[in-house]
N, C-alpha and C positions, 0 to 999 in steps of 0.2 A: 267437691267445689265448696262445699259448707266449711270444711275443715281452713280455706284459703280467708274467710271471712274473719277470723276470730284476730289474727294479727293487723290487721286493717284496722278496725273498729279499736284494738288494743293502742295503735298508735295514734289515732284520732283525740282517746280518751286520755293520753298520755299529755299529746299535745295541749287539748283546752282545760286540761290539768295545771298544765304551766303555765298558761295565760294567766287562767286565773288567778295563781298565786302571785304572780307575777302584775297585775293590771287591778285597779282600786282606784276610788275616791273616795277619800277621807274627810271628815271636817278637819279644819284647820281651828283646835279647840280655842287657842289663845285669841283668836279672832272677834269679835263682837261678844257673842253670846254662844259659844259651841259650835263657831263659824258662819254666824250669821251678823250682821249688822243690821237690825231691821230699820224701817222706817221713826224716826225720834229718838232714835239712840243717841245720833249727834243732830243740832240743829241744822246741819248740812243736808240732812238727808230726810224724806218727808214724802208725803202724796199726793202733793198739787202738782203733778206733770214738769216739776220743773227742773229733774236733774236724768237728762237722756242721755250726756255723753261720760264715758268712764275708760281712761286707758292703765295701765299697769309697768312702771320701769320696770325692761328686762333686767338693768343692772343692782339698783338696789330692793325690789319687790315691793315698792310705794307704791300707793293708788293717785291717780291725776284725776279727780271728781269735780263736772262741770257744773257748776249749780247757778238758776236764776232766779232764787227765791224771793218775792215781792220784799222778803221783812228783810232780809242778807243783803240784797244786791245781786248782780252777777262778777264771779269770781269762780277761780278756780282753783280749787284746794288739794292740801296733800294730804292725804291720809296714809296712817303707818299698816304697810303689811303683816306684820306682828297683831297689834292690836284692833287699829279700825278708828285710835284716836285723831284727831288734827292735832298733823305736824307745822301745817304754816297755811297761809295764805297766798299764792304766786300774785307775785307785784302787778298792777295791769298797766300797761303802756301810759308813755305822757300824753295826757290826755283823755285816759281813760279809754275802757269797751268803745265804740260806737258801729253804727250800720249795720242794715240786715232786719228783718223780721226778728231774731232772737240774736243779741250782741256775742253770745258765747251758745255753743252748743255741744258740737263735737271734742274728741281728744285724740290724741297720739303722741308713742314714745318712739323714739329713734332709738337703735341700737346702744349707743352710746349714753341711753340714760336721757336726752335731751327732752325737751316737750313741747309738744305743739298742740292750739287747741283754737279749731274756728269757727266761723259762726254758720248762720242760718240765712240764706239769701231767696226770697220768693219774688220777685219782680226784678226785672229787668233792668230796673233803673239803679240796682243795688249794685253793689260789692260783694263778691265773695272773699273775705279777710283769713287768713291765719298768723296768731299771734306764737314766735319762741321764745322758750327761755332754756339756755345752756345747761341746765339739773332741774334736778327738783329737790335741791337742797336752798338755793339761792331766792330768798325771801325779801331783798333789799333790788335786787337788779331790777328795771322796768321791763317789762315785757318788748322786745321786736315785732313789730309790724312787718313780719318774712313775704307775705302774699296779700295785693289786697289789687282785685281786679274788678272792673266793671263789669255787669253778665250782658251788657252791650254789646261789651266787644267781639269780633268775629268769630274771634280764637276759641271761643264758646258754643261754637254754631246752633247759636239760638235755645240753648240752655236759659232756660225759666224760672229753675230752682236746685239750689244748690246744697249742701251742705247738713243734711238730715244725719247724716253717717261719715264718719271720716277714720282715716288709720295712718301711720307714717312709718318711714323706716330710715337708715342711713344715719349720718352723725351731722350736728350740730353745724351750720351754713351753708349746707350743701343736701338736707335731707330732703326725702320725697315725700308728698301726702297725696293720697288719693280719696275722692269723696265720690257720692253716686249724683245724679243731675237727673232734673227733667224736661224733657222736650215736646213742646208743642205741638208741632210738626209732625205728619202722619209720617209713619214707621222709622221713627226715633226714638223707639222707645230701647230699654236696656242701657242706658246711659251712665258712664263714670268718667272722671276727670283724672290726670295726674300731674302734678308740679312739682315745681324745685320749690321750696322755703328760705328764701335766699336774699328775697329783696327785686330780683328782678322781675315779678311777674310773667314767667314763664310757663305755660300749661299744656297741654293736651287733653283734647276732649274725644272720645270715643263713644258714639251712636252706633244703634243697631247692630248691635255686636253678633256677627254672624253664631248660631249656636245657641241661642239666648230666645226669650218670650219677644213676640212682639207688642203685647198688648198694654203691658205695664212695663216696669224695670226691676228687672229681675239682679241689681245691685241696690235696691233701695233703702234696706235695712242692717245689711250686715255686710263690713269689708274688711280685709286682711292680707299686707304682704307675706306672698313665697319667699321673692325675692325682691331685684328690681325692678324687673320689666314681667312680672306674673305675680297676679294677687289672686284671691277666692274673694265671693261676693254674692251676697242673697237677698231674698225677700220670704224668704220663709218657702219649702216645698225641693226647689233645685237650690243644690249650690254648684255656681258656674267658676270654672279655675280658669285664668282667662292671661294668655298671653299677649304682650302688647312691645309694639315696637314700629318706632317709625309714626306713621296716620292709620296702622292695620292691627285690629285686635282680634283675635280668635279664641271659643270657647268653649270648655269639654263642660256635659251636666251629669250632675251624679244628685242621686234625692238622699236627703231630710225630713224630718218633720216640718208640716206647715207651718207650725208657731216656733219654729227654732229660726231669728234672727242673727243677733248679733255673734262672730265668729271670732277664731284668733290660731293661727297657721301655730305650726311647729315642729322641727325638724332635730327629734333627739336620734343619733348614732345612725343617720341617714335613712332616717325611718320617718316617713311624713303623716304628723295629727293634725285631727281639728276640733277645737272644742267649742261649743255652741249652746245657748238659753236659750229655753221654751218661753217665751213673754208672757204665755198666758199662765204655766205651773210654776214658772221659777226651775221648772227638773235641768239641771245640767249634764250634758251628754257627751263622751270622746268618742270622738271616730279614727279610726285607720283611715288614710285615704291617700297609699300608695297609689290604688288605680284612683284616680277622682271621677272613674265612672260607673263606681262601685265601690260605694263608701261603707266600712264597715263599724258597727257597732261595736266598742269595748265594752264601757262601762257609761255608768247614770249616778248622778248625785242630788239629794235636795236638802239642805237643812233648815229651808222655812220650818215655820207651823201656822197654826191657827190658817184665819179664813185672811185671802191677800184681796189688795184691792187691785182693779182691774189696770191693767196695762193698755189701757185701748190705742194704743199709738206704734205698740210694738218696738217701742223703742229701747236700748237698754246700751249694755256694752260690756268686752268678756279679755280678759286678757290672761298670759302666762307670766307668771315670776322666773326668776331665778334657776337653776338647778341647786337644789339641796344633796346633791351627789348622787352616784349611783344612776338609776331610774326615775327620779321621783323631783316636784317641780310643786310650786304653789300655784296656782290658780284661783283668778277673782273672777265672777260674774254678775254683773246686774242687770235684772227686768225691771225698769222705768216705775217708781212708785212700790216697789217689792223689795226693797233695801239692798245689801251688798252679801256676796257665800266668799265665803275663803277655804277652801281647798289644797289637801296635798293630794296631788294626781301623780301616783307610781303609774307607767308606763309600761306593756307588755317589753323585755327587752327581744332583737332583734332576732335570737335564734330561736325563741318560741314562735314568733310570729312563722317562720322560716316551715316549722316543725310543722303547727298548724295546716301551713297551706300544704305542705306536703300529704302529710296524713289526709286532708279534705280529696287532695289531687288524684290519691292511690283508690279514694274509694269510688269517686266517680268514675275514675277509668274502669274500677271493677265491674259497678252497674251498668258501665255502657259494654262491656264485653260479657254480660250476662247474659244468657238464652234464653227464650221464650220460654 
């Protein structure tokens, strides 16, 4: 029986062999500082709480950075995936920001490169607004005014605040955004919204998501499309992958770390990741999360240093670049006041993972067919 143990163990050791060599986060050197952008590097970026939302074009690997900075203004900037410099300033609507507790907050890129980015609504008597703009090359276009809704209205079933976290997908007058909400109202809690970016003010609000916390909102900090009708979505501890269709949403939980909010899906050669920042280390983490009810650790990255200031809002934002070919993909994340990591994330490819579970699968069947 002993003699049957050695090629087991052999293939297990085989398998997270290839992982490994196979799965990495790297600094992304040309980036900031050896893949950091700290805080003061650009006057965009800083400690006074004031840049919580951050999305990444899929297509050209820019950063979309929300900034409210008292001395700035609010605006929302591009910054270059390369470097970490400002490429431009996105034009903001005729008219200017207005409405909401924070006129800019969150971001989101559509597939297509597009950008969307909205605000911050804590009263009822507000708007939740999302402003487009068709690239994030276009420096001269005004911003669109895509979504701008009263949290009065129905459609919001009593939705009180909106807007802390937002993500989008789809292309450019027809894209989707979804943000997390809070409800008043006893056992309303787990609350996220979804719209078109269109102009027409059209949403969906989804309470009490069956599968989900009741006691807080377990979408309040971190959200990210699958697809279109299935995103993931956190507060730190579970992340819930959450199908939606019709007025009916349903949610599978799989855990995290408590301080890992902000998320960002990805589906390289049919192989589903998630990558997600601890708020409070800065540590950036990938997970496997084929089963999403059994999320598995790859790898961990951090290229801060020294002592950070704290994040007490848990706010931040994490997104995937580009394919650089092969396995391997840039990745940006930021924790709220802990500046910007740029990242190249190689990817376990699909037959290690395969191999993996195999070897896992052969050895447990052995110990369960072991004898006393």
């Amino acid at each position: 029986m002993r003699r049957s143990v050695t090629p087991l163990l052999a293939l297990c050791a085989v398998a997270a062999t290839a992982v490994s060599a196979h799965a990495q986060l790297a600094p992304l050197t040309t980036f900031g500082t050896n893949g950091w952008l700290a805080p003061g590097a650009i006057p965009q970026l800083d400690t006074s709480n004031s840049q919580r939302g951050m999305a990444v074009s899929p297509t050209t690997g820019n950063l979309i950075l929300v900034d409210r900075d008292s001395s700035l203004g609010n605006n929302a900037y591009v910054l270059s995936g390369t470097t970490g410099a400002v490429n431009g300033t996105l034009t903001p609507p005729a008219g200017g920001y207005t409405g909401g507790t924070f006129v800019v907050n969150g971001a989101g890129t559509g597939s297509d490169g597009s950008v969307y980015v909205g605000n911050l609504a804590t009263s009822t008597a507000s708007s939740f607004k999302v402003y487009s703009w068709a690239s994030d090359s276009d420096f001269t276009t005004p911003a669109t005014v895509a979504f701008n809704l009263v949290l009065t209205d129905p459609s919001w079933g009593g939705v009180n605040r909106v807007g802390d976290v937002m993500a989008a997908t789809g292309s450019f007058g027809s894209a989707q955004w979804v943000t997390a909400g809070s409800n008043s109202a006893a056992g309303t809690n787990s609350t996220f919204s979804v719209g078109t970016a269109n102009g027409s003010n059209t949403q969906t609000t989804y309470t009490a998501v069956p599968g989900t916390i009741s006691a807080s909102n377990g979408y309040r900090l971190g959200l990210s499309f699958v697809d279109s009708d299935t995103i993931i979505g956190t507060q730190g501890t579970t992340l819930y992958t959450t199908d939606f269709s019709g007025s009916t949403a349903t949610a599978q939980a799989g855990t995290i770390g408590a301080a890992q909010r902000p998320v960002a899906y990805l589906n390289h050669s049919g192989v589903a990741y998630m990558a997600t920042i601890d708020t409070n280390s800065s540590t950036v983490s990938v997970y496997n999360m084929q089963d999403p009810t059994n999320l598995q650790l790859l790898f961990t990255g951090n290229t801060t240093s020294g002592t950070l200031t704290a994040n007490a809002n848990g706010t931040g934002g994490i997104g995937w670049g580009p394919s650089l070919g092969g396995d391997s993909y840039t990745l940006f994340a930021m924790s709220t006041n802990q500046g910007i990591q740029g990242f190249v994330a190689t990817v376990p490819e699909p037959t290690s993972l395969g191999l993996l579970a195999a070897g896992a699968g052969a050895l447990s069947m052995f110990r369960r067919r072991r004898p006393a």
